[in-house]
PAZAPA-4460 file (N, C-alpha, C; in steps of 0.05 Angstrom, whole numbers, plus 32768, in hexadecimal, padded with zeros to 4 digits):
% residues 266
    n_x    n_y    n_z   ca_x   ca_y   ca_z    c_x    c_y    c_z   seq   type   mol
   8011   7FE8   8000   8000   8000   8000   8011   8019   8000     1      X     A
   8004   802C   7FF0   8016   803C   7FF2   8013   8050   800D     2      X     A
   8023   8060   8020   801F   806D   8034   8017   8094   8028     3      X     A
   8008   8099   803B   7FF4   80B9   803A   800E   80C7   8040     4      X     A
   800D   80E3   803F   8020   80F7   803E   8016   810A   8037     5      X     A
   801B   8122   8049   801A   813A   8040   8025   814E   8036     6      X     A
   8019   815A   8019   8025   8157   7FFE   802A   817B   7FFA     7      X     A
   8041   817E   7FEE   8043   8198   7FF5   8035   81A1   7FD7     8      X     A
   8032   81BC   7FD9   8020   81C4   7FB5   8036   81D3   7FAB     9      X     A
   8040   81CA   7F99   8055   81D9   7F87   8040   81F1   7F86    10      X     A
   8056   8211   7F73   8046   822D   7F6D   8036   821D   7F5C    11      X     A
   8041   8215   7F49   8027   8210   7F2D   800E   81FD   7F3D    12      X     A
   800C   81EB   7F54   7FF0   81E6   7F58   7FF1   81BD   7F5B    13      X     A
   8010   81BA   7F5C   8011   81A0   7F58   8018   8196   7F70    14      X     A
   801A   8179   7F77   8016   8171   7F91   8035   815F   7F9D    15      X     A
   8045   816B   7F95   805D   8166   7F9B   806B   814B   7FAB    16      X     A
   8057   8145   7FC5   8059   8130   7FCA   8051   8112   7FCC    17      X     A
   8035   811B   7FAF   802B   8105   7F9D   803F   80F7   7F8B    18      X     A
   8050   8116   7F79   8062   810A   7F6F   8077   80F8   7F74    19      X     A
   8082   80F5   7F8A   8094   80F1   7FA4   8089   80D7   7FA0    20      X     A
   8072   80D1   7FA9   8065   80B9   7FAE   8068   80A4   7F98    21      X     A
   8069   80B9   7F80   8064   80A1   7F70   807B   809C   7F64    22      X     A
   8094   80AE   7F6B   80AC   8097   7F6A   80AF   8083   7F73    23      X     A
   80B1   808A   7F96   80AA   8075   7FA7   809C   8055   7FA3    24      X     A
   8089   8063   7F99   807B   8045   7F8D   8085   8032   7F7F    25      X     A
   809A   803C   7F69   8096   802D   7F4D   80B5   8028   7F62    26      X     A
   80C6   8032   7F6F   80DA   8021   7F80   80DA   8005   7F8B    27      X     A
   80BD   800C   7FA1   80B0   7FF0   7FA7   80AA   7FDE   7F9A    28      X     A
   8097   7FEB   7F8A   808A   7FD9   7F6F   809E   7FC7   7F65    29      X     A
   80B2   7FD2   7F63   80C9   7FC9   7F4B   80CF   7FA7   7F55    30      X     A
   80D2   7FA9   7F6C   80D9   7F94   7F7D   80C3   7F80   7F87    31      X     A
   80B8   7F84   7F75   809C   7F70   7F83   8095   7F5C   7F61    32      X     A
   808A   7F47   7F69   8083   7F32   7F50   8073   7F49   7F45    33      X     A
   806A   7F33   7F2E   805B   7F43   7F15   8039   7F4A   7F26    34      X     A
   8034   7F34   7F30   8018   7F2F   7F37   8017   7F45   7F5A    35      X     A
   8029   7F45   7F64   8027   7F57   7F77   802C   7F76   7F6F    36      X     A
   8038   7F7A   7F60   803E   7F95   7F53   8021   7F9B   7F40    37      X     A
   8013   7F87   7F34   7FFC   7F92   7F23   7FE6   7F9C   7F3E    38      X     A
   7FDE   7F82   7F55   7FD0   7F88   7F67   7FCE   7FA3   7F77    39      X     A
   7FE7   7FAF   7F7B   7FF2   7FBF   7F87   7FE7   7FDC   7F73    40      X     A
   7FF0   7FDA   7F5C   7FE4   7FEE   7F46   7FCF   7FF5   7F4E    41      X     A
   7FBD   7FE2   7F43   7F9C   7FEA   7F43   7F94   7FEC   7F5C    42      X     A
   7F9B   7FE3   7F6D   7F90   7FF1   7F8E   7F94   8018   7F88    43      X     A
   7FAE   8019   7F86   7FAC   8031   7F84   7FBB   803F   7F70    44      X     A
   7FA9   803B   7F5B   7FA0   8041   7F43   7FA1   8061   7F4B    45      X     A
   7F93   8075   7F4D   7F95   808D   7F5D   7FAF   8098   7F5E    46      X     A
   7FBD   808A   7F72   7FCB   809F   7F78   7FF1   8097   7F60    47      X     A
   7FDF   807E   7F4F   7FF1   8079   7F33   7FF3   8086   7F26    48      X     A
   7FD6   8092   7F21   7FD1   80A6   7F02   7FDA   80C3   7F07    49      X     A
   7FD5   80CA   7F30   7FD5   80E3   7F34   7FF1   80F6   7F35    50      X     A
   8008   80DD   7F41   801A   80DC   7F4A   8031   80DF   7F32    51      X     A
   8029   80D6   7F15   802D   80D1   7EFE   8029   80F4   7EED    52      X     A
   800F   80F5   7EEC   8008   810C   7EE2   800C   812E   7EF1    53      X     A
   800D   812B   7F0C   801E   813F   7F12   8037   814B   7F0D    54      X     A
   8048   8134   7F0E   8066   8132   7EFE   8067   813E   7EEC    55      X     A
   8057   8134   7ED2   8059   8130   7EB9   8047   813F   7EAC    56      X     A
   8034   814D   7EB8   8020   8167   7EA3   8030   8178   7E94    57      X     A
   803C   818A   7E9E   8050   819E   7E94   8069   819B   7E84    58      X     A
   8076   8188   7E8C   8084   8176   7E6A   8070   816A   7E55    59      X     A
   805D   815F   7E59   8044   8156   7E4D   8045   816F   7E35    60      X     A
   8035   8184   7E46   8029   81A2   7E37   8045   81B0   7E29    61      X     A
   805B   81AC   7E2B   806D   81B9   7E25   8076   81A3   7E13    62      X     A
   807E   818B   7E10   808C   8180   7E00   8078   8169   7DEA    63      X     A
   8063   816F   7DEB   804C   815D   7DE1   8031   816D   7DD4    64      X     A
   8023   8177   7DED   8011   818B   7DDD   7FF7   8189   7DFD    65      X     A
   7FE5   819E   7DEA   7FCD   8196   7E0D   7FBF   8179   7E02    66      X     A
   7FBE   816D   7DF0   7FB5   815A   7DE8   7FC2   8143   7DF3    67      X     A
   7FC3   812E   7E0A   7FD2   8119   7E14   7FCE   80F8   7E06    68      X     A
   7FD6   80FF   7DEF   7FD2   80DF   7DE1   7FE4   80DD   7DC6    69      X     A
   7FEB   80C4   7DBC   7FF4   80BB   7DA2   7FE1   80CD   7D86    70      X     A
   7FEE   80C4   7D6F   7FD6   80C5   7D59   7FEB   80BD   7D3E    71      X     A
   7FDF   80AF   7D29   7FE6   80AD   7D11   7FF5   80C3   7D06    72      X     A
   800B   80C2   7CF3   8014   80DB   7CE9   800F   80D3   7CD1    73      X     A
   800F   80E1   7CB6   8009   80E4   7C99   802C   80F5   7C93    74      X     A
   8030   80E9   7C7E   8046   80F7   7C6E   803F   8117   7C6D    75      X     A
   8057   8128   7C74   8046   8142   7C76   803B   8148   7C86    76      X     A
   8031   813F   7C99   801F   8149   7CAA   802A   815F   7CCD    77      X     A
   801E   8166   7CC9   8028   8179   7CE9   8024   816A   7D01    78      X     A
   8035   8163   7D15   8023   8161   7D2B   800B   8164   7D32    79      X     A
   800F   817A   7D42   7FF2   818D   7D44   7FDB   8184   7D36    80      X     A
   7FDE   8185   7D1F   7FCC   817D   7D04   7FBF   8161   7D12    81      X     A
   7FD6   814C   7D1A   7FCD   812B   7D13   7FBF   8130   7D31    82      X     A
   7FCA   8139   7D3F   7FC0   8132   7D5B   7FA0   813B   7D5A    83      X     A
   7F98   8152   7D4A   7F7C   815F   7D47   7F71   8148   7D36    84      X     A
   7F79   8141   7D1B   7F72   8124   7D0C   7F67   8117   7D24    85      X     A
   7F7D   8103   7D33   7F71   80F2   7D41   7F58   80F5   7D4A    86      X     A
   7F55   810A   7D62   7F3C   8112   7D65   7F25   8118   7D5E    87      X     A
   7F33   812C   7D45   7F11   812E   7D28   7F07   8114   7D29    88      X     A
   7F1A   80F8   7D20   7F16   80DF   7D1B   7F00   80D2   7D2A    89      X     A
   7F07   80D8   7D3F   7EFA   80CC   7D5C   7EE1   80D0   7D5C    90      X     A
   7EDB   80F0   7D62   7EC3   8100   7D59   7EAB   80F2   7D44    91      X     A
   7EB5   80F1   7D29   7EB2   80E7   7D0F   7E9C   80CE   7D11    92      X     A
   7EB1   80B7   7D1D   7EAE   80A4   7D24   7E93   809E   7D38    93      X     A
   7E95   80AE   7D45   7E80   80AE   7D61   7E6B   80BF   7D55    94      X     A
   7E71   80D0   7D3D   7E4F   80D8   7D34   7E49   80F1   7D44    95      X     A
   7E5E   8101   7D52   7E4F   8115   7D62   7E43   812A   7D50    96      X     A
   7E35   8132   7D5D   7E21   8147   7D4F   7E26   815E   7D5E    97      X     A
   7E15   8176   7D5B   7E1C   818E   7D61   7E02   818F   7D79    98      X     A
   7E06   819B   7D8E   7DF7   819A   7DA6   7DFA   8188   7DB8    99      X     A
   7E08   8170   7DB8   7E06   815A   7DC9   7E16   815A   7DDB   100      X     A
   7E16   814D   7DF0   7E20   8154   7E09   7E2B   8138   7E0E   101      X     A
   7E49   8140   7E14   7E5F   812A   7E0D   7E6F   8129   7E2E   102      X     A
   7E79   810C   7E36   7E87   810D   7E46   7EA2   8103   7E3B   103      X     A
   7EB8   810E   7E48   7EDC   810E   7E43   7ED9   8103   7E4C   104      X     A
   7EE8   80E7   7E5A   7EE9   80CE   7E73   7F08   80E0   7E69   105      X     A
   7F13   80DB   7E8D   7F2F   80E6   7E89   7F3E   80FA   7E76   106      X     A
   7F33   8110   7E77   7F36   8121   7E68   7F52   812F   7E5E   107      X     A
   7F64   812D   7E77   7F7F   8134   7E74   7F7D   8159   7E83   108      X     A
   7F89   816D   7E70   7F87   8185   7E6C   7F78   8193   7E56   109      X     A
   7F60   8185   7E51   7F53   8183   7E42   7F50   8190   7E1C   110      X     A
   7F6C   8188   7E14   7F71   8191   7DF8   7F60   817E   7DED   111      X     A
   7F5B   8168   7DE5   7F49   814E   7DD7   7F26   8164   7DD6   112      X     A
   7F1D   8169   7DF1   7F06   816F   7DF8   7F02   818B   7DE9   113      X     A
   7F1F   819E   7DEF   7F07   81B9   7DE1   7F14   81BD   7DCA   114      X     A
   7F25   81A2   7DB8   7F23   819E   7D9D   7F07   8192   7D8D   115      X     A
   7EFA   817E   7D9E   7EED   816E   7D8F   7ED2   8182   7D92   116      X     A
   7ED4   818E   7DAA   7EBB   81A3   7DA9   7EB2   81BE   7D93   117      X     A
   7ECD   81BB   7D91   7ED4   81D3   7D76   7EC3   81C7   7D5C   118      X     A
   7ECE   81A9   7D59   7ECB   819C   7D3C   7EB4   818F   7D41   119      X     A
   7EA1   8188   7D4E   7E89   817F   7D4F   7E75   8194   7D59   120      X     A
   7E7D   81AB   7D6C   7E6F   81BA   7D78   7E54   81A8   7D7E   121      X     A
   7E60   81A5   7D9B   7E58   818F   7DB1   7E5D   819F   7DCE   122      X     A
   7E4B   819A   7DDE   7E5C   819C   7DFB   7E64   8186   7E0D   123      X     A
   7E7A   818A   7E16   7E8F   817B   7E1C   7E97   8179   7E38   124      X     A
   7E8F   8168   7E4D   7E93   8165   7E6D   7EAB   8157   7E6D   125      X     A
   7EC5   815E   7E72   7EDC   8156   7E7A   7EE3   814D   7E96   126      X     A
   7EE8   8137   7E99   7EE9   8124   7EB0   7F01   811A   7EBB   127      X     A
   7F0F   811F   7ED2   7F2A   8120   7ED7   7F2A   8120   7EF1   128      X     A
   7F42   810B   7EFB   7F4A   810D   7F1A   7F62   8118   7F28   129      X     A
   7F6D   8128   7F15   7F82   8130   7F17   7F7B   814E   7F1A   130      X     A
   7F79   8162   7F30   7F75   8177   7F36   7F88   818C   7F2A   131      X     A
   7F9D   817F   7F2E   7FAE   8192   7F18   7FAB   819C   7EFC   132      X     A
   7FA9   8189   7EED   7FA5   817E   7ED1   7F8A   8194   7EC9   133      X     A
   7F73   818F   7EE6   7F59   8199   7EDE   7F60   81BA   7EDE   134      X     A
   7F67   81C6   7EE9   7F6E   81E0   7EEF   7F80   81ED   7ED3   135      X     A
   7F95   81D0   7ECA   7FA0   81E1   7EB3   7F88   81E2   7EA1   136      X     A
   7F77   81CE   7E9D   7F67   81CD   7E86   7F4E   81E1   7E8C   137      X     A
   7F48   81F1   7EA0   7F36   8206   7E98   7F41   8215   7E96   138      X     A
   7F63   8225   7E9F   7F73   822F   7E8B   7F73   8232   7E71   139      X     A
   7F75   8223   7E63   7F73   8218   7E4D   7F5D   8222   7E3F   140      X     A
   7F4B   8219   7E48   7F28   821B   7E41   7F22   823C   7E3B   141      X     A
   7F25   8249   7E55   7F1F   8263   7E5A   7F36   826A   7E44   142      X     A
   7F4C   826E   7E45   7F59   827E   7E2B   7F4F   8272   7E0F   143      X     A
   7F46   8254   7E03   7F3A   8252   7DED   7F1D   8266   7DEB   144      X     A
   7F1B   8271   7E03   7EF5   8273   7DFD   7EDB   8264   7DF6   145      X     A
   7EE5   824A   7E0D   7ED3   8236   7E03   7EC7   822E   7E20   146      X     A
   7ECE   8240   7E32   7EBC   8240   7E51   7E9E   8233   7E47   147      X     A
   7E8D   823E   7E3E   7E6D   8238   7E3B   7E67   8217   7E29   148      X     A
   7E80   8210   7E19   7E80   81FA   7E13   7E8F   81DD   7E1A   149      X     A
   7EA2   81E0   7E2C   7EB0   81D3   7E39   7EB4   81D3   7E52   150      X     A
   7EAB   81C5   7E6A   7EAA   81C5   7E7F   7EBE   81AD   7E94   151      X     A
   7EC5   81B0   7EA5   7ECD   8195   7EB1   7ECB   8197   7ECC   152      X     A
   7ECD   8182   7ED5   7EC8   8172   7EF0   7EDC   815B   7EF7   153      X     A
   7EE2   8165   7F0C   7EFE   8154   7F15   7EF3   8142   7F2C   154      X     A
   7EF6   8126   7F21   7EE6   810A   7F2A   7EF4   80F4   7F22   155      X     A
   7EEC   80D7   7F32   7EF6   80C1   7F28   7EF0   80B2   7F0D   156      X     A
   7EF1   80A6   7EFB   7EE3   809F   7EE6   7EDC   807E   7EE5   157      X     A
   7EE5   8077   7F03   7EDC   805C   7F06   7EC2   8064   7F16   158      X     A
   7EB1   8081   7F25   7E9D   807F   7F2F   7E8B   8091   7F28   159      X     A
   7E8C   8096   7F09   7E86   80A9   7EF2   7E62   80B0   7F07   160      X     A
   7E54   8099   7F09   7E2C   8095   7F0C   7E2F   80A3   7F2B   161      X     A
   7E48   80AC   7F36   7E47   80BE   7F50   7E48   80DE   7F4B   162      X     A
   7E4E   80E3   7F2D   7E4D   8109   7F2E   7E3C   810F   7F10   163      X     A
   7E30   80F4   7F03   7E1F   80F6   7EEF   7E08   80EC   7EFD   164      X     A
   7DE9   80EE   7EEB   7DD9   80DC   7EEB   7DDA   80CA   7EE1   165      X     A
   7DD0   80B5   7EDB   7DCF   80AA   7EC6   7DBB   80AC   7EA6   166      X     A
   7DCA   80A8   7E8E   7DBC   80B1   7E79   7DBC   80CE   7E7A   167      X     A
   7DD5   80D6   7E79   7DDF   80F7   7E83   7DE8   8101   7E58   168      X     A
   7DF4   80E9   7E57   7E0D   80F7   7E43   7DFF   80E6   7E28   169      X     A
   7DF6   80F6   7E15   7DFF   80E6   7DFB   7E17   80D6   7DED   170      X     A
   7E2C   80DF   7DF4   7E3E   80D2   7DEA   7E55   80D8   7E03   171      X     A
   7E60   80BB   7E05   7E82   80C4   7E15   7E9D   80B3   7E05   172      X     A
   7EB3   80BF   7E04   7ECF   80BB   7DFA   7EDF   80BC   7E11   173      X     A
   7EEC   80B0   7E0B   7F08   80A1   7E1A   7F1C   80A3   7E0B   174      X     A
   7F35   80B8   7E11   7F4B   80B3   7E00   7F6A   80AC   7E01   175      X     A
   7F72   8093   7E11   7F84   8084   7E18   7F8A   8090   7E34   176      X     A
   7F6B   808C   7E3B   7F67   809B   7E66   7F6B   807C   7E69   177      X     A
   7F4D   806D   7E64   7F46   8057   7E75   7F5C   8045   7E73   178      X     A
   7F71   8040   7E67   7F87   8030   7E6F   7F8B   8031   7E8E   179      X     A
   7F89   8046   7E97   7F91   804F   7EA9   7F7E   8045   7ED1   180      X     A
   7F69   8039   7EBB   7F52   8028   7ED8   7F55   8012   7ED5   181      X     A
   7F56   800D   7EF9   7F5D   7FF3   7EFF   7F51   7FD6   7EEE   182      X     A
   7F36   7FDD   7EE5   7F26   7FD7   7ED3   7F1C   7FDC   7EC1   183      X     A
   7F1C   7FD2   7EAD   7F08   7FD9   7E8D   7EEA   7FDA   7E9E   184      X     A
   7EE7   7FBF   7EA0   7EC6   7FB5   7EAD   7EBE   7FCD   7EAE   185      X     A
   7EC4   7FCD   7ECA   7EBB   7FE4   7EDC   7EBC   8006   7ED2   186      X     A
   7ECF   800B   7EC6   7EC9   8025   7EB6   7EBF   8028   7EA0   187      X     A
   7EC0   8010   7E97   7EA6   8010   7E7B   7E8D   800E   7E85   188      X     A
   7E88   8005   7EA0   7E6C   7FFB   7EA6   7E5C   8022   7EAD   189      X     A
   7E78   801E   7EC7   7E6D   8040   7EC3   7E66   8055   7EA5   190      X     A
   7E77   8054   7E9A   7E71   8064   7E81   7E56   8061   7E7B   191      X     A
   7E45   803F   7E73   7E33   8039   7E6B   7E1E   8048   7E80   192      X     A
   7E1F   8050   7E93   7E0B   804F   7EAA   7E04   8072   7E9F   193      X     A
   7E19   807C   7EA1   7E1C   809E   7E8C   7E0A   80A6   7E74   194      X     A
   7E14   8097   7E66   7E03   808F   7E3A   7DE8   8095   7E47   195      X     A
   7DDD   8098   7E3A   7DC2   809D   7E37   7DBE   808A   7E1D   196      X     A
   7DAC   8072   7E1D   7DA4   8063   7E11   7DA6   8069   7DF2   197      X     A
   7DB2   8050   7DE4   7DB9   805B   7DCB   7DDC   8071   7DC9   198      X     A
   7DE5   807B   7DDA   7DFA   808A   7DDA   7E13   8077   7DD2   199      X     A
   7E21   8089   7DC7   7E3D   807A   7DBD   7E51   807D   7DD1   200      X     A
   7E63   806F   7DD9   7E78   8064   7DEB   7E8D   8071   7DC9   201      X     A
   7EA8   8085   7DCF   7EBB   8079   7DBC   7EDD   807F   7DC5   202      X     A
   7EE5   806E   7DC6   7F01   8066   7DD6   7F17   805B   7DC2   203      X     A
   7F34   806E   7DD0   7F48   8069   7DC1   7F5D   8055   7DD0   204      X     A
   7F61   8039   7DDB   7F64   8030   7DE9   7F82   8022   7DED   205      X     A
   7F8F   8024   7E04   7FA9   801A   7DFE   7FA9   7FFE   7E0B   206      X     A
   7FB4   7FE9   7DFE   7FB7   7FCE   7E09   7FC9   7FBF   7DF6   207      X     A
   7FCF   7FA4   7E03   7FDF   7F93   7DF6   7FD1   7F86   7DE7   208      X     A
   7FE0   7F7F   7DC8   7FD6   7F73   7DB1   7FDF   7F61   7DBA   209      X     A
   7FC7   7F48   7DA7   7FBE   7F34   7DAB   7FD3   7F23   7DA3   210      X     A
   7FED   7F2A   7D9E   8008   7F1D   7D95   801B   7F21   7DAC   211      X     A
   8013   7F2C   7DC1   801E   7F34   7DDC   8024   7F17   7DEC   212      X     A
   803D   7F09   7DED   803E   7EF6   7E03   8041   7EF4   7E1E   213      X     A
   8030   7EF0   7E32   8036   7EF5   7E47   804C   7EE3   7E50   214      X     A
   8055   7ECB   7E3F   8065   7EB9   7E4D   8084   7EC0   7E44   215      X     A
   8082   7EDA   7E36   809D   7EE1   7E2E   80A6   7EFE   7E39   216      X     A
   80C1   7F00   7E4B   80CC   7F05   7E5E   80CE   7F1F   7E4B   217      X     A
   80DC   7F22   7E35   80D5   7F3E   7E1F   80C1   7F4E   7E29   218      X     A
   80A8   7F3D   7E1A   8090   7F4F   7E19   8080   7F57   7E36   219      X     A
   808F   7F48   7E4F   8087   7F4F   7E64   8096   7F6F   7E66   220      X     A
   80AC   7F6A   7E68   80C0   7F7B   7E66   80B9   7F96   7E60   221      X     A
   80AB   7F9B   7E4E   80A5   7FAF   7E3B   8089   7FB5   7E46   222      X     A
   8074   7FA5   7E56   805C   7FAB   7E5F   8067   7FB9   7E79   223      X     A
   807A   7FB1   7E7F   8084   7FC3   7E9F   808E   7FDB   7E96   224      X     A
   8091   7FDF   7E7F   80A5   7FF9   7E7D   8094   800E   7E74   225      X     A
   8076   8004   7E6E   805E   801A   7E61   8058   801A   7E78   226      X     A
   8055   800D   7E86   8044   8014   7E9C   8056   8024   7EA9   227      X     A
   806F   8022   7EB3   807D   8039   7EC8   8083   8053   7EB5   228      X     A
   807C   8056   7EA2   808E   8069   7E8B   8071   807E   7E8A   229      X     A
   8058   8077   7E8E   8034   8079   7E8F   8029   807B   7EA0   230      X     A
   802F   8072   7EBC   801A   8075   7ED4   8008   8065   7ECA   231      X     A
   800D   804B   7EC0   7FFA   8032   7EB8   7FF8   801C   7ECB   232      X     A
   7FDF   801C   7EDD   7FE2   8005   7EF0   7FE6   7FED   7EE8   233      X     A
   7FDA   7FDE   7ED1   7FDF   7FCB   7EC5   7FDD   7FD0   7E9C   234      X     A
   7FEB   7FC7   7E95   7FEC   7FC5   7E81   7FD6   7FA6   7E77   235      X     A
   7FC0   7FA8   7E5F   7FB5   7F8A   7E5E   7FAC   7F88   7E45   236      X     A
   7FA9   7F73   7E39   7FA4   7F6F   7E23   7F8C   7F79   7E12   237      X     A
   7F89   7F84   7DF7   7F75   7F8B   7DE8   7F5B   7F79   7DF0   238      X     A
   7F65   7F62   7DEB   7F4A   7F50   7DE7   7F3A   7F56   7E0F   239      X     A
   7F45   7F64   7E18   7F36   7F64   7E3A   7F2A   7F7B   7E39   240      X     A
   7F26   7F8C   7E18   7F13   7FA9   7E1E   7F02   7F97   7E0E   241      X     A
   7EFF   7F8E   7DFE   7EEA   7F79   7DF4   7ED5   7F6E   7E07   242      X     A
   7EDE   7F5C   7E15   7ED7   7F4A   7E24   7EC2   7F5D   7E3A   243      X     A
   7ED8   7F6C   7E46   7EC5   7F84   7E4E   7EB2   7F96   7E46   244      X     A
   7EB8   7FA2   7E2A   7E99   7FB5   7E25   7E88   7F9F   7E14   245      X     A
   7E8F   7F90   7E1D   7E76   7F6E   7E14   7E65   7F6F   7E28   246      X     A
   7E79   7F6B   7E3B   7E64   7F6B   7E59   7E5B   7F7B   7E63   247      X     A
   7E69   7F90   7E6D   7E4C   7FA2   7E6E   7E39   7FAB   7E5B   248      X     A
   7E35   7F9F   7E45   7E1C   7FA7   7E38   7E25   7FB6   7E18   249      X     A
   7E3D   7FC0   7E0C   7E3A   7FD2   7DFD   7E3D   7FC2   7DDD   250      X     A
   7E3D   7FCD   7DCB   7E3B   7FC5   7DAA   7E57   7FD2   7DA5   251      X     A
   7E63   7FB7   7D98   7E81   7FC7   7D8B   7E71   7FCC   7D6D   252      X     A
   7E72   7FE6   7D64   7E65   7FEE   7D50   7E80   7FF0   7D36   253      X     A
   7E8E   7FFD   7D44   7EB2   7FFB   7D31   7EC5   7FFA   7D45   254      X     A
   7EDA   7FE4   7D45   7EF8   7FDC   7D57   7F0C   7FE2   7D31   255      X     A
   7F24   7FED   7D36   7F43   7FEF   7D29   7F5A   7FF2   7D3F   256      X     A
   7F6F   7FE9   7D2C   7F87   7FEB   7D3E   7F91   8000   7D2D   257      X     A
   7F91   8019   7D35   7FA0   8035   7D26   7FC1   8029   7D24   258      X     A
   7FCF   801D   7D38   7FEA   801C   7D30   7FEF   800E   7D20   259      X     A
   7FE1   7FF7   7D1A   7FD7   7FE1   7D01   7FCF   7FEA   7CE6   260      X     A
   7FC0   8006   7CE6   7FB9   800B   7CC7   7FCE   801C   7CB9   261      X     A
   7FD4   800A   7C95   7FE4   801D   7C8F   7FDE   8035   7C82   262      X     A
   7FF5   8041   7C7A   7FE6   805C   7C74   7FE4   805A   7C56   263      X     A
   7FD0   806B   7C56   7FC6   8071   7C2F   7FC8   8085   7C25   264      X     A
   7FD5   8093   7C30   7FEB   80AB   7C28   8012   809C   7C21   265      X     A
   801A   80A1   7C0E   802D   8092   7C11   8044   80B2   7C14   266      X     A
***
């Protein structure tokens, strides 16, 4: 378990001895089997992601963008450019329409949210446990001029049906947050409890391909090193977001592996 401490607030608003903590951890961690180091994760999952993202917001925003995720590049193409692509994509895909009222699951600093709100003109509830993160992103918000269309709320996203109703949101996206819960299940179940009947679920998801051996010391190797390199309690296979938005109830309407497609731009 990890031990409580009181955490000093850096000037910018960050929690100094979260960060602290979460060296600490991955010290311990390091030294523990595979199966006690994953258990250990997802207990406190929390203070993984928080401990992680305090550190790391401000290199994030400075050496990456407010947008916190991967994306396809095209010959030619700008950063900036692909990272907004991805998102239009997402958007696209999920059918948003103009008026509809969308939830961010893990929102970040919310660049994804008052991009996609721009290109669908949608409103957009940004959802985040990271107090820091939340503060830069109405930063953010307030200088785009997108206060009246972008909002957020800083909450868990494994207990989404505690600060929504249910059948709140037409549509919610996920964009390589939920790696980040101790469970698919359980934060897909929540999401579903959110939708309003008929609503689209659409998620950009990180996990191990189905060519992933667990019995090879390599590819273990390399699942330990996303996970400490990420604030990833467990790293797990594709086929276990399947299995999961099976069970709680939802329709895979379209699944791709983006790192899998090639490009048709040559």
């Amino acid at each position: 378990m990890m031990s409580s401490s009181v955490s000093e607030i850096t000037p910018d608003g960050r929690q100094q001895g979260r960060m602290q903590k979460y060296t600490d951890f991955w010290d311990t961690d390091l030294a523990q089997d595979d199966q006690q180091h994953t258990e250990n994760r997802r207990e406190n999952y929390t203070d993984v992601v928080n401990g992680y993202y305090d550190a790391a917001t401000l290199l994030y925003e400075y050496a990456w963008s407010s947008s916190f995720h991967f994306s396809r590049f095209y010959k030619g193409e700008g950063f900036t450019a692909a990272l907004a692509r991805h998102e239009h994509y997402l958007a696209a895909q999920m059918n948003l329409r103009p008026g509809m009222r969308v939830l961010d699951v893990g929102c970040g600093v919310g660049g994804p949210a008052r991009q996609i709100a721009r290109f669908a003109d949608v409103n957009i509830v940004g959802l985040n446990n990271n107090h820091y993160q939340i503060s830069r992103a109405i930063k953010h918000t307030q200088n785009a001029g997108l206060e009246g269309q972008v909002k957020y709320v800083e909450g868990d996203f494994m207990k989404l049906s505690e600060y929504f109703d249910e059948n709140t949101f037409d549509a919610v996206y996920a964009i390589e947050s939920t790696i980040h819960a101790p469970s698919w299940e359980t934060v897909y179940g929540e999401i579903k409890k959110v939708l309003k009947p008929g609503g689209v679920f659409g998620v950009y998801e990180w996990g191990l391909t189905d060519r992933w051996n667990p019995d090879n010391p390599e590819h273990r190797a390399l699942a330990r090193q996303m996970e400490i390199s990420n604030g990833i309690p467990e790293m797990r296979p594709l086929r276990d977001v399947r299995k999961a938005l099976d069970a709680v109830g939802f329709e895979v309407l379209h699944e791709e592996d983006l790192a899998e497609r090639p490009d048709d731009i040559p």
